[in-house]
Structure formats: structure tokens, C-alpha cells
Residue, then its C-alpha position, 0 to 999 in steps of 0.5 A: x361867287x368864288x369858285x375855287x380854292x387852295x389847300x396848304x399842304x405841303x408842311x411838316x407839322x414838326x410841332x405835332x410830332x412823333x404823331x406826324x413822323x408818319x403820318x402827315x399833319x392833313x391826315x390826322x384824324x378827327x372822329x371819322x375824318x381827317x383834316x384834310x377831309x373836313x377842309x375839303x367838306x366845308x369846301x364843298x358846303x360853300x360851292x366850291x368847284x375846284x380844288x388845288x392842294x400842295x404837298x410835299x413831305x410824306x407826299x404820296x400819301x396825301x396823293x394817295x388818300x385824295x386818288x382812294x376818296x370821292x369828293x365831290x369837286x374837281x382837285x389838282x394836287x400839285x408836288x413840291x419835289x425838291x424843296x418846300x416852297x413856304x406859304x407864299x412859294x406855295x400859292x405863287x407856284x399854283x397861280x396860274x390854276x386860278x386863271x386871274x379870279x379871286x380864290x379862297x386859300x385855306x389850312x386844313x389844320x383848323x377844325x373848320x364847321x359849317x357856322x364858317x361858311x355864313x363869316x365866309x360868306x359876309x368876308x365874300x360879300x365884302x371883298x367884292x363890293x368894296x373891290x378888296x385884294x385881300x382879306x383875311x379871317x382873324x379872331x380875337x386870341x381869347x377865343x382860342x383854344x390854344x392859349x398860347x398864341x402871341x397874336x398875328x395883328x391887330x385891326x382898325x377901320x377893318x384894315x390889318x395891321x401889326x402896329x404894337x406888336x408885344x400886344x397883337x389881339x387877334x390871330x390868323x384862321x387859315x382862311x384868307x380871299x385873295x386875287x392874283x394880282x397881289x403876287x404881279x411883281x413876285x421874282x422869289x420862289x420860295x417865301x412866306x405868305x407874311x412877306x405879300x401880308x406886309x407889303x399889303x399892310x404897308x398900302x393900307x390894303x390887307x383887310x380883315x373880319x373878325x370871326x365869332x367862333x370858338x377857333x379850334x386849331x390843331x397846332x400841338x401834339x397837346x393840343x390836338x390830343x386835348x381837342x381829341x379828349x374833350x370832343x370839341x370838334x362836336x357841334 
């Protein structure tokens, strides 16, 4: 069972602005909730037990809303001061939190619900019985809200790949199982999470599953306002 998780906080959300000139991107709200909120929830439906969260633009206000909200979790906040470390800087900068066990790593700008926990559960229940080093929660683009995606990889024999790259079917989530070890030769500190994904997919490792619900991913300023308006957050 995997008991502890990463929430990527630390961007700009620039494609969100002005909405995020002020506010951060995990703290945009949804209903009653915020990003960030919703994340952690549907972390704590699937037992996680600790939490680590990066953050660095309008920082403070992420370690404030954390420090004001009772969540039921242990969370350590981790301040990327000087300069953003990109997706793959910002997990290698918390590694040592994870204490060499599998880890869940997530975005918090995908409206996640609880039908994620029983994909979650089955993309578990694979990684370790079949000893995965890193699996990822894809879907097919047609069931995004977002129309626009180009597409992240296409998938065959369950493994990933970016083979035919005008025409890459499915899209990432934001949720991924990893283990430490992948990052074991890492000398970089600020680079893209992209770069160990290539390098897995270069070794035949980077395994995915593909998820069969309707992805809800807050990646425009009209995207987000249209989610907001339709109410498609509702279960």
C-alpha cells in the first residue's frame, strides 16, 4: 500500500492568468473547494498518510491555506525560493521524504473524484506485482474536456511510448506511482519530469493505464471558466 504522496505546486499557471496574477493556480476554487483541497481529499480517500507539497510563486499563500485547514494527513511544504526547479527538480528535491518506497505524485489541477481511487487502486495493484518503476495514469484525449491537447504518448503492451508523434492518442492525468531509484544517477537540479519519462521509455519501463474517466483538467483561463459554468465537477 502506498502511503505517501507529492503534490506539484510550485507553477505559474501563466495560461490561467490574469485569474492566477493573484492568486495561485492550487488555490482556484471549485464550488466549495479549491484545487489544492480537492487533491488532498482524494488523497485522504485513498489512505494516504503523508503529504509533501512544493511551492514557490505566491508561496506564502499556499503555506498559509495549508497552516489555516485541518486536513487529516501529515503535510510537509517544501519552498523552492530562488528559483523553480521544473517537474522532475521538484521531485528529486523531495526524494529524501519518501525514505526509498513507492510514492504516488500528482497535480492538483485535475478535478480528481473518488471513481480515481478504484484506476488508482488497480495501477497499485500493478506496479507492484509486476515490480513497475514507474507507471503512469494516461487517457485517451477524445475523453477530454480540453479539446486542444496534441497528445503526451501512445501505448502498446501497456508500456508508453512517443513513437508517431503527429499522432499521440493519449494525454497524462497528473498522476503517476514512481520509486525512488529512477532518479539514482540524477546530477541535475532543475529539469522536467519528461527527461526520467524518456529515459524509462528509452529501457521499455515507463508503464501506463488508461483511465476511463471523463478528464476534467483546469489548463485555461476558458477552460477552467466553462468547467465552472457547466458544473462538471458534479458527480
Amino acid at each position: 500500500m502506498i502511503k505517501k504522496a507529492m503534490i506539484l505546486s510550485a507553477g505559474y499557471g501563466k495560461r490561467l492568468r490574469p485569474l492566477t496574477d493573484k492568486c495561485p493556480k492550487p488555490l482556484l476554487k471549485i464550488s466549495d473547494e479549491t484545487l489544492l483541497s480537492n487533491t488532498i481529499r482524494f488523497l485522504i480517500h485513498y489512505k494516504i498518510k503523508q503529504v509533501v507539497i512544493n511551492v514557490h510563486y505566491l508561496a506564502e499563500q499556499i503555506i498559509d491555506y495549508i497552516n489555516q485547514n485541518k486536513f487529516d494527513l501529515t503535510i510537509n511544504i517544501i519552498q523552492e525560493k530562488d528559483k523553480i526547479l521544473d517537474t522532475g527538480g521538484g521531485i528529486f528535491n523531495a526524494i529524501q521524504h519518501f525514505s526509498n518506497e513507492p510514492f504516488l505524485v500528482i497535480n492538483p489541477d485535475t478535478i480528481w473524484n473518488l471513481d480515481y481511487t478504484k484506476e488508482l487502486n488497480l495501477m497499485a495493484e500493478n506496479f507492484f506485482s509486476k515490480n513497475q518503476k514507474c507507471a503512469l495514469l494516461i487517457v485517451d484525449k477524445a475523453k477530454s474536456f480540453d479539446k486542444n491537447f496534441k497528445g503526451d504518448f501512445n501505448l502498446e503492451n501497456n508500456l508508453v511510448n512517443r513513437k508517431n508523434r503527429n499522432n499521440l492518442k493519449y494525454v497524462y492525468t497528473g498522476l503517476q506511482i514512481m520509486k525512488p531509484e529512477i532518479f539514482y544517477n540524477v546530477r541535475e537540479k532543475f529539469f522536467s519530469i519528461n527527461k526520467i519519462w524518456d529515459k524509462l521509455i528509452e529501457l521499455n519501463c515507463l508503464y501506463g493505464m488508461v483511465s476511463k474517466i471523463n478528464f476534467l483538467h483546469v489548463s485555461t483561463k476558458d477552460v477552467y471558466k466553462s468547467i465552472l459554468e457547466k458544473k462538471l465537477y458534479i458527480k
